[in-house]
VOROGU-868922 format. One record per residue (C-alpha): y, x, z; residue in one letter; chain. Coordinates in nm, 3 decimals. Example, Ala and Ser with C-alpha at 12.3 -4.5 7.8 and 13.67 -1.06 7.14 Angstrom:
VOROGU-868922
<north: -0.450	east: 1.230	up: 0.780	rest: A	kette: A>
<north: -0.106	east: 1.367	up: 0.714	rest: S	kette: A>
//
This chain:
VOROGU-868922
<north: 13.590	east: 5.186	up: 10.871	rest: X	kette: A>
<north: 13.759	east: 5.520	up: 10.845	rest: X	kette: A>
<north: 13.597	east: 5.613	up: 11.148	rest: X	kette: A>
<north: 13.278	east: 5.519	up: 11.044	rest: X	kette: A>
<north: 13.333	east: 5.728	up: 10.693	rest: X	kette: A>
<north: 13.481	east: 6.083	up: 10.911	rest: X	kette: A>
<north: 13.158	east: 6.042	up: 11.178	rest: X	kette: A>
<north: 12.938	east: 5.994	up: 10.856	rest: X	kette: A>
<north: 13.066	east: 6.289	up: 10.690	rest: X	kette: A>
<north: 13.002	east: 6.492	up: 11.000	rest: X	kette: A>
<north: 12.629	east: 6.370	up: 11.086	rest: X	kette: A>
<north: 12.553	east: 6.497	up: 10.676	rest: X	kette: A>
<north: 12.736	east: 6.808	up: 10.731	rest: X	kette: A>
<north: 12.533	east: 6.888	up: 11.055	rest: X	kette: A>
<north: 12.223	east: 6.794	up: 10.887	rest: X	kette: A>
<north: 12.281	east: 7.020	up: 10.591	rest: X	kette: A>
<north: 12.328	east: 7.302	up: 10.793	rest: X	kette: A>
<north: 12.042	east: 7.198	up: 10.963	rest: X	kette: A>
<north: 11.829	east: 7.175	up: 10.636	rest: X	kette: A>
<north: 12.006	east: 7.542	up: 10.511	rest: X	kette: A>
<north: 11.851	east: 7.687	up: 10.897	rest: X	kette: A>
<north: 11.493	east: 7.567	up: 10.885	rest: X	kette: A>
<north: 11.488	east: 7.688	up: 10.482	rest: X	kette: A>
<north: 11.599	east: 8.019	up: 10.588	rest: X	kette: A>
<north: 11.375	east: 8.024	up: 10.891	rest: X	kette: A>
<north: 11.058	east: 7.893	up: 10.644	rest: X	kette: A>
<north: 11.194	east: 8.195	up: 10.379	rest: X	kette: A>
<north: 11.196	east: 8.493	up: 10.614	rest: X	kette: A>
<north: 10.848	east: 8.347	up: 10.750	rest: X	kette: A>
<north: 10.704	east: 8.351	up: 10.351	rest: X	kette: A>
<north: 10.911	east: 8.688	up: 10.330	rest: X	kette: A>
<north: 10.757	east: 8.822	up: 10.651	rest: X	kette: A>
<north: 10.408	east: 8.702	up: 10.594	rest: X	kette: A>
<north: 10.435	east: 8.828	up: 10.246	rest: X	kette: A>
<north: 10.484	east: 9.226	up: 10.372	rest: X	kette: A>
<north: 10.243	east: 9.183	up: 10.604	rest: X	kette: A>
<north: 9.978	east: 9.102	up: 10.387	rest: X	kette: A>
<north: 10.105	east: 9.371	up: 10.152	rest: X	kette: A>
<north: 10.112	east: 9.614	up: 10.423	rest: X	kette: A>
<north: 9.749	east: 9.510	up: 10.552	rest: X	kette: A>
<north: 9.628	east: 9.592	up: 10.173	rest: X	kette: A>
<north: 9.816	east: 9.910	up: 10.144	rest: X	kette: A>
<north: 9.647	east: 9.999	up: 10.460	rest: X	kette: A>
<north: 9.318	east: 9.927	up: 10.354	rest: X	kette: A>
<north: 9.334	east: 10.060	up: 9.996	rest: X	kette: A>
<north: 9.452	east: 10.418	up: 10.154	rest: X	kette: A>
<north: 9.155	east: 10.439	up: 10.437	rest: X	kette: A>
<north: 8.935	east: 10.299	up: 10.125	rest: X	kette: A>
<north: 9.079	east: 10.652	up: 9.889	rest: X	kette: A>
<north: 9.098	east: 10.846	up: 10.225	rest: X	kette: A>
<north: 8.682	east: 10.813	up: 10.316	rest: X	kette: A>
<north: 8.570	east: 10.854	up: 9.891	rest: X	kette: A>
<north: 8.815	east: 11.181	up: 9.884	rest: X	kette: A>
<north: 8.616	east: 11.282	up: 10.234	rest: X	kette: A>
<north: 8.267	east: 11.151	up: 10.091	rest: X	kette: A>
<north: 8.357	east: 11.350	up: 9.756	rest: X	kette: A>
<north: 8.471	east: 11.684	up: 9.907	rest: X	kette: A>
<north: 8.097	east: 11.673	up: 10.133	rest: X	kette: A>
<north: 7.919	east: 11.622	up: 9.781	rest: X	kette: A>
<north: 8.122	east: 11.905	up: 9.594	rest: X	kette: A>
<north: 8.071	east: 12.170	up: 9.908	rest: X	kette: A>
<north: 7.662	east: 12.022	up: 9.892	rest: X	kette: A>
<north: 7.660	east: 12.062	up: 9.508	rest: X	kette: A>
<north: 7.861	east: 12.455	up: 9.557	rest: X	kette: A>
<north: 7.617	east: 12.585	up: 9.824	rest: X	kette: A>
<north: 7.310	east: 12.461	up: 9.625	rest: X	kette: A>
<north: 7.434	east: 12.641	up: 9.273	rest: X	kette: A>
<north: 7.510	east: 12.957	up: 9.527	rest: X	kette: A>
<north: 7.173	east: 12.979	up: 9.664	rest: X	kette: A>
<north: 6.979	east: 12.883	up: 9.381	rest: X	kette: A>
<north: 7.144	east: 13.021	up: 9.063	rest: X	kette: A>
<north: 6.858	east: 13.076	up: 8.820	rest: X	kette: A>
<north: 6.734	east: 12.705	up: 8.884	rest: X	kette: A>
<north: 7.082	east: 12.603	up: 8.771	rest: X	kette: A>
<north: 7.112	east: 12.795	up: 8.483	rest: X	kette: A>
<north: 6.795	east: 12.677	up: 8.365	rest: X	kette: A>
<north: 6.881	east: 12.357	up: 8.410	rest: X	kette: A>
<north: 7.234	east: 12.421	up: 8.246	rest: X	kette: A>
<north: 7.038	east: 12.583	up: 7.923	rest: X	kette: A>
<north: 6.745	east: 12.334	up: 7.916	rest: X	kette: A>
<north: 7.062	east: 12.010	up: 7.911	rest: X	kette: A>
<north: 7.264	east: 12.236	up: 7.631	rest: X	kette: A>
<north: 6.867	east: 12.262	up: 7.419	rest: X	kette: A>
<north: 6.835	east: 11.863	up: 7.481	rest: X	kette: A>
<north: 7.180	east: 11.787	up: 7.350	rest: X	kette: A>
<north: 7.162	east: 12.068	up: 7.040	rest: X	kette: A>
<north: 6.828	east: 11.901	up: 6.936	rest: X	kette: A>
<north: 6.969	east: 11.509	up: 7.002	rest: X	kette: A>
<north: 7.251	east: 11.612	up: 6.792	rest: X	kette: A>
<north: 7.096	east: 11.774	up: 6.465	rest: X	kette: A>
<north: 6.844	east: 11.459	up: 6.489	rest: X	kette: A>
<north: 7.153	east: 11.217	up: 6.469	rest: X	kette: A>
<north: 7.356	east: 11.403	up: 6.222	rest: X	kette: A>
<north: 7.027	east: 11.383	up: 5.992	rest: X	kette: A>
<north: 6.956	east: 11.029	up: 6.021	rest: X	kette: A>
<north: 7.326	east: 11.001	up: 5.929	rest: X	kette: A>
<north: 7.359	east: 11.200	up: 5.607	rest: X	kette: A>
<north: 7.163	east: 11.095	up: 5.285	rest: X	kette: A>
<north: 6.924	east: 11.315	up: 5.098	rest: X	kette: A>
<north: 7.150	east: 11.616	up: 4.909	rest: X	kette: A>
<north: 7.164	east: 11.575	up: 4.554	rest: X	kette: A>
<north: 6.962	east: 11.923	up: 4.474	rest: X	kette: A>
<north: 6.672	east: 11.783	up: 4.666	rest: X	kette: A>
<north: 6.627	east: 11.420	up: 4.468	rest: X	kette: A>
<north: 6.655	east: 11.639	up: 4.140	rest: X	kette: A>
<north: 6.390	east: 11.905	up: 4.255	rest: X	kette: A>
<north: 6.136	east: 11.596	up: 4.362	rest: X	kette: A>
<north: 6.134	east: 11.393	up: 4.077	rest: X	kette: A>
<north: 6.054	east: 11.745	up: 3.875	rest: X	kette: A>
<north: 5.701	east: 11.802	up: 4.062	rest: X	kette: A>
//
């Protein structure tokens, strides 16, 4: 019976190391499939940045030339946006404010 008891003992001893060995294999697997995936979307995030920097230094250097060979058309359309804006604005801030006092006292006299 002792026997039995000591060969018992051993056969759960080599199966919980056994059990400890595949967990650790399964964790570095999740660990190692883990970075990969993180790596693979680091990756792709940084060519994503890389070609809209590229794409956005092309349209800047387009957008410089076409101010440097056309600089009255700019201005004009510079001056013409400020007008728009200037006239938007007084219309808004006029819809906003009531009537000044001065001007319901001089319409009810005439």
């Amino acid at each position: 019976m002792k026997k039995q008891i000591a060969e018992l003992k051993r056969e759960v001893s080599r199966l919980n190391r056994m059990l400890a060995d595949r967990a650790e294999e399964t964790a570095h697997g999740w660990y190692q499939s883990a970075a990969d995936r993180a790596s693979d979307l680091y990756h792709g995030a940084s060519n994503r940045a890389s070609r809209a920097a590229r794409q956005l230094r092309t349209q800047a250097h387009s957008v410089s030339e076409t101010v440097q060979h056309n600089p009255g058309t700019i201005s004009t359309a510079v001056a013409i946006g400020g007008l728009c804006g200037v006239v938007i604005g007084l219309a808004m801030a006029r819809r906003a404010e009531p009537d000044p006092d001065w001007f319901r006292r001089w319409s009810h006299w005439s």
